[in-house]
Backbone as a printed PyTorch tensor [residue, N CA C, xyz], in Angstrom:
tensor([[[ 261.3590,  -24.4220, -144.1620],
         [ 262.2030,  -23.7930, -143.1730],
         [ 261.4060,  -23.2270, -141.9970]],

        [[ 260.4540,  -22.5620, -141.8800],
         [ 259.3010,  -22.3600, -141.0200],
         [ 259.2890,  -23.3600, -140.0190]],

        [[ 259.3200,  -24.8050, -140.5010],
         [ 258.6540,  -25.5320, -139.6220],
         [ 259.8950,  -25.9550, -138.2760]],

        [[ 261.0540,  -25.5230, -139.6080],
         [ 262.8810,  -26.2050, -138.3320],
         [ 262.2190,  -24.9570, -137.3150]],

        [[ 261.8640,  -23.8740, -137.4200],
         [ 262.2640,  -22.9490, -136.6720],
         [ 260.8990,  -23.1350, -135.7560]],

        [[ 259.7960,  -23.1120, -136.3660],
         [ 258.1250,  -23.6500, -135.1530],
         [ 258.5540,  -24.9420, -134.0560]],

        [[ 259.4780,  -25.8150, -134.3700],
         [ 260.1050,  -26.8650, -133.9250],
         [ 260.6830,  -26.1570, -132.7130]],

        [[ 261.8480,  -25.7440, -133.2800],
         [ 262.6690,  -25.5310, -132.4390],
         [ 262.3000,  -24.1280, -131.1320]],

        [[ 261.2850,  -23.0700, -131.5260],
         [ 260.3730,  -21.8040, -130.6340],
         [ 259.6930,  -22.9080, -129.6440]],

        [[ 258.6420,  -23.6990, -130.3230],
         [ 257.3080,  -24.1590, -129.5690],
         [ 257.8500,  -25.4700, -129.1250]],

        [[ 258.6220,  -26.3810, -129.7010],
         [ 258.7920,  -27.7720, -128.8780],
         [ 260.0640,  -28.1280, -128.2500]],

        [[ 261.3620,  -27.7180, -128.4730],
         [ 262.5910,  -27.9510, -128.2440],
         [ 262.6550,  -26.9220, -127.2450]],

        [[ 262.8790,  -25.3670, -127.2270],
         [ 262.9530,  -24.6400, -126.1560],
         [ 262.9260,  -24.6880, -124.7280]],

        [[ 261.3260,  -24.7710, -124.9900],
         [ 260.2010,  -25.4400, -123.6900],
         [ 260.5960,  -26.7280, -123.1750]],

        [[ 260.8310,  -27.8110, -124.0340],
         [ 261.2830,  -29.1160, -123.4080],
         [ 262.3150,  -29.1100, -122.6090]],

        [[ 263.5110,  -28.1570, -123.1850],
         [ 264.9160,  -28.3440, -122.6460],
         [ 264.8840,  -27.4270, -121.2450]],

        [[ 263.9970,  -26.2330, -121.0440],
         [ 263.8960,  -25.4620, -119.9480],
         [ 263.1220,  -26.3050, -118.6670]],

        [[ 262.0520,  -27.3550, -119.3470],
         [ 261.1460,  -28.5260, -118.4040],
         [ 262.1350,  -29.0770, -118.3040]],

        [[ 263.2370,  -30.3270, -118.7450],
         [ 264.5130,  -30.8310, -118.1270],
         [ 265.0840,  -29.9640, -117.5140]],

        [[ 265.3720,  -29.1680, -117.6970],
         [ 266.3760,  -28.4710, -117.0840],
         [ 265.5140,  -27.9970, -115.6060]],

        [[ 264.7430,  -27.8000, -115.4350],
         [ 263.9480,  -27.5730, -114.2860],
         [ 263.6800,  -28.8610, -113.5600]],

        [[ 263.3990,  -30.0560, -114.0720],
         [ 263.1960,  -31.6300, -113.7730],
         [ 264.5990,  -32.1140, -112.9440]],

        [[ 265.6510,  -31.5470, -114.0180],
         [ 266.6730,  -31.9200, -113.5460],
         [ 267.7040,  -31.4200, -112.3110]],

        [[ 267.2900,  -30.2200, -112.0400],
         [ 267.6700,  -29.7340, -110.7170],
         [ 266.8950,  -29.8270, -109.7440]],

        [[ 265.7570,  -30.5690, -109.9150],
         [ 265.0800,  -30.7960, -108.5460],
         [ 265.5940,  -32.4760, -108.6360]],

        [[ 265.9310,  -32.9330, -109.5150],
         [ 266.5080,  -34.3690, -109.2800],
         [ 265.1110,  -35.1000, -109.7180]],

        [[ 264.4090,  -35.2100, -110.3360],
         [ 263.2910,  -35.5360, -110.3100],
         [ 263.2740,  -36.2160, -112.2440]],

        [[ 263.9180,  -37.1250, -111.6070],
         [ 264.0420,  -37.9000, -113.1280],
         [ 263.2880,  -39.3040, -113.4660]],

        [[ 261.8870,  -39.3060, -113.1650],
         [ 261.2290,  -39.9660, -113.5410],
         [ 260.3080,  -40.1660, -114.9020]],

        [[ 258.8940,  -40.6290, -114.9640],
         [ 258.8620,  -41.1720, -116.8600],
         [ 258.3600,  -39.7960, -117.7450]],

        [[ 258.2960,  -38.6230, -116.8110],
         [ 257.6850,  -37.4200, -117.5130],
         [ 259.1260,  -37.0800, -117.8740]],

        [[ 260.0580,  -37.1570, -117.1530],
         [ 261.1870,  -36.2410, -117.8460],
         [ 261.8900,  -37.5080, -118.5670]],

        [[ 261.5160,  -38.7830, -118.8830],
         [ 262.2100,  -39.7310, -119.8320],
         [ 261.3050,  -39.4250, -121.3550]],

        [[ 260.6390,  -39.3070, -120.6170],
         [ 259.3800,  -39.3470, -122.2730],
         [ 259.7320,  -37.2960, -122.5210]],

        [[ 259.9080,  -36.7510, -122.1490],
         [ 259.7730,  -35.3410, -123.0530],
         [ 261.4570,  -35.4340, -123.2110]],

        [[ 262.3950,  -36.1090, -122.8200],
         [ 263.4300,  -36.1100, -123.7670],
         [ 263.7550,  -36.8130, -124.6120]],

        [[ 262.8350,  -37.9860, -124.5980],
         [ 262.7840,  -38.6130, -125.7850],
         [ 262.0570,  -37.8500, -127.2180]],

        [[ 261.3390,  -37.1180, -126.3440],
         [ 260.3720,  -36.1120, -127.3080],
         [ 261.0920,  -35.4620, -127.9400]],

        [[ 262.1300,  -34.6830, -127.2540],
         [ 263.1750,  -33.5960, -128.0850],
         [ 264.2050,  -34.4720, -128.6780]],

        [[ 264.8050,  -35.4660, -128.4070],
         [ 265.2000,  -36.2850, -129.0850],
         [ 265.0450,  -36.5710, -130.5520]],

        [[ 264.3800,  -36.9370, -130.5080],
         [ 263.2840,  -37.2150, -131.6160],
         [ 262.7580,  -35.8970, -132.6340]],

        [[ 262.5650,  -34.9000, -131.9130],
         [ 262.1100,  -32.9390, -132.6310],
         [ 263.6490,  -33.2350, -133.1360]],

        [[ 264.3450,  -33.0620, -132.1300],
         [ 266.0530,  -32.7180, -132.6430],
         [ 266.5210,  -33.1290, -133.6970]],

        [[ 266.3600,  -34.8050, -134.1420],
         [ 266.7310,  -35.3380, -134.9160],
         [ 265.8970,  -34.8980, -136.1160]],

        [[ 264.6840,  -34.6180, -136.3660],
         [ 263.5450,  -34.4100, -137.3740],
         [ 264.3650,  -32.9580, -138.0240]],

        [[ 264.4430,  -32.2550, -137.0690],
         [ 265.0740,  -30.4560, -137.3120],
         [ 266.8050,  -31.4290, -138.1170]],

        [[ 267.4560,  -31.9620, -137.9380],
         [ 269.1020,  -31.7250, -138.2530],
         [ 269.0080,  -32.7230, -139.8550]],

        [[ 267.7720,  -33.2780, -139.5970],
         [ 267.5760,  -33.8050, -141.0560],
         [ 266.7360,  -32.7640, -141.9730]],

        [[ 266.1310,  -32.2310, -141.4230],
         [ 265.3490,  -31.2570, -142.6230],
         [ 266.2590,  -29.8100, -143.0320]],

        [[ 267.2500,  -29.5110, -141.7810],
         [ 268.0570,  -28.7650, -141.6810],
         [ 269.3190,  -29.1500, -143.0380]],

        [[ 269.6530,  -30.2020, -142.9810],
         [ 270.4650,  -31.0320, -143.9130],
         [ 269.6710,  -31.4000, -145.6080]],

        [[ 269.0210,  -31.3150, -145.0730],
         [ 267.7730,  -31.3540, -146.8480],
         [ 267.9680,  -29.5950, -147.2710]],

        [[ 267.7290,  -28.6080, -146.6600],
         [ 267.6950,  -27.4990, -146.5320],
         [ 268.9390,  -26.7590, -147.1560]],

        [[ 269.9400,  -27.4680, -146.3680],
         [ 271.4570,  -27.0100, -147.4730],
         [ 271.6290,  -27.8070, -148.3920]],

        [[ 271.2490,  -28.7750, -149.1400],
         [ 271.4530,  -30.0760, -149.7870],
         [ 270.9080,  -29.0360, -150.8840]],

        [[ 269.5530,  -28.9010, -150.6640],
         [ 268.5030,  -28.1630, -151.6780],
         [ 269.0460,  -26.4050, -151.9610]],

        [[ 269.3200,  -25.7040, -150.9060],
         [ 270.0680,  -24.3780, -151.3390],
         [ 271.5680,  -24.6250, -151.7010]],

        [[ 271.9100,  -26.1240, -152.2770],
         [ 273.0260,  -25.8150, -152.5980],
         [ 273.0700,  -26.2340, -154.4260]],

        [[ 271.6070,  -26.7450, -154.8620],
         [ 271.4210,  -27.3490, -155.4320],
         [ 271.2980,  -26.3150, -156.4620]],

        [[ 270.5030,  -25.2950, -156.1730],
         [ 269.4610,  -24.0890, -156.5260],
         [ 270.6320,  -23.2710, -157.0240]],

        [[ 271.9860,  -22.8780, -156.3220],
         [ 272.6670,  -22.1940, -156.2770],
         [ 274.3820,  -22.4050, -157.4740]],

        [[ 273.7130,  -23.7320, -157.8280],
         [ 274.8520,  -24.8690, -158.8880],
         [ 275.9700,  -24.7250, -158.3970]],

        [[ 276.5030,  -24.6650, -157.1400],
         [ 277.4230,  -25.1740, -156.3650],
         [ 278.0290,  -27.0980, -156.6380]],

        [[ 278.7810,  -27.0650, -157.2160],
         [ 279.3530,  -28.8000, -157.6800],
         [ 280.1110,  -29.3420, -156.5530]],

        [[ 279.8800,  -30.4730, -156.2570],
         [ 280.6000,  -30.8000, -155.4430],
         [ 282.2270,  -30.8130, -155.2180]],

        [[ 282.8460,  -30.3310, -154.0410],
         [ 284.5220,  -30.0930, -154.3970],
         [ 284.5470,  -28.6010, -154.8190]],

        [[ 283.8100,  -28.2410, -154.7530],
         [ 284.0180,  -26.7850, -155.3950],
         [ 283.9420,  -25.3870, -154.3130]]])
């Protein structure tokens, strides 16, 4: 769980504030294609480990499915 959250402080934050700064100057060339592919990519890594994360605290907790 540490790491969804080091993810999301140090690489997702920062990326989306660099688009978002890229993107109001209009300036959408291969630096702002490649660091949203970057968060892209963080994003997807975080909603799968995020999803392992309740899978596993639901496991721990003998929660049955339907229940």
């Amino acid at each position: 769980m540490p790491f969804i959250a080091i993810n999301g402080v140090f690489v997702l934050v920062p990326a989306a504030m660099f688009l978002n700064y890229k993107a109001a100057a209009g300036a959408f060339d291969t630096t702002f294609v490649a660091i949203q592919i970057i968060e892209l990519i963080v994003g997807a890594v975080n909603g799968a480990l995020m999803f392992l994360n309740i899978r596993d605290g639901k496991k721990l907790t003998g929660k049955k499915k339907g229940s």
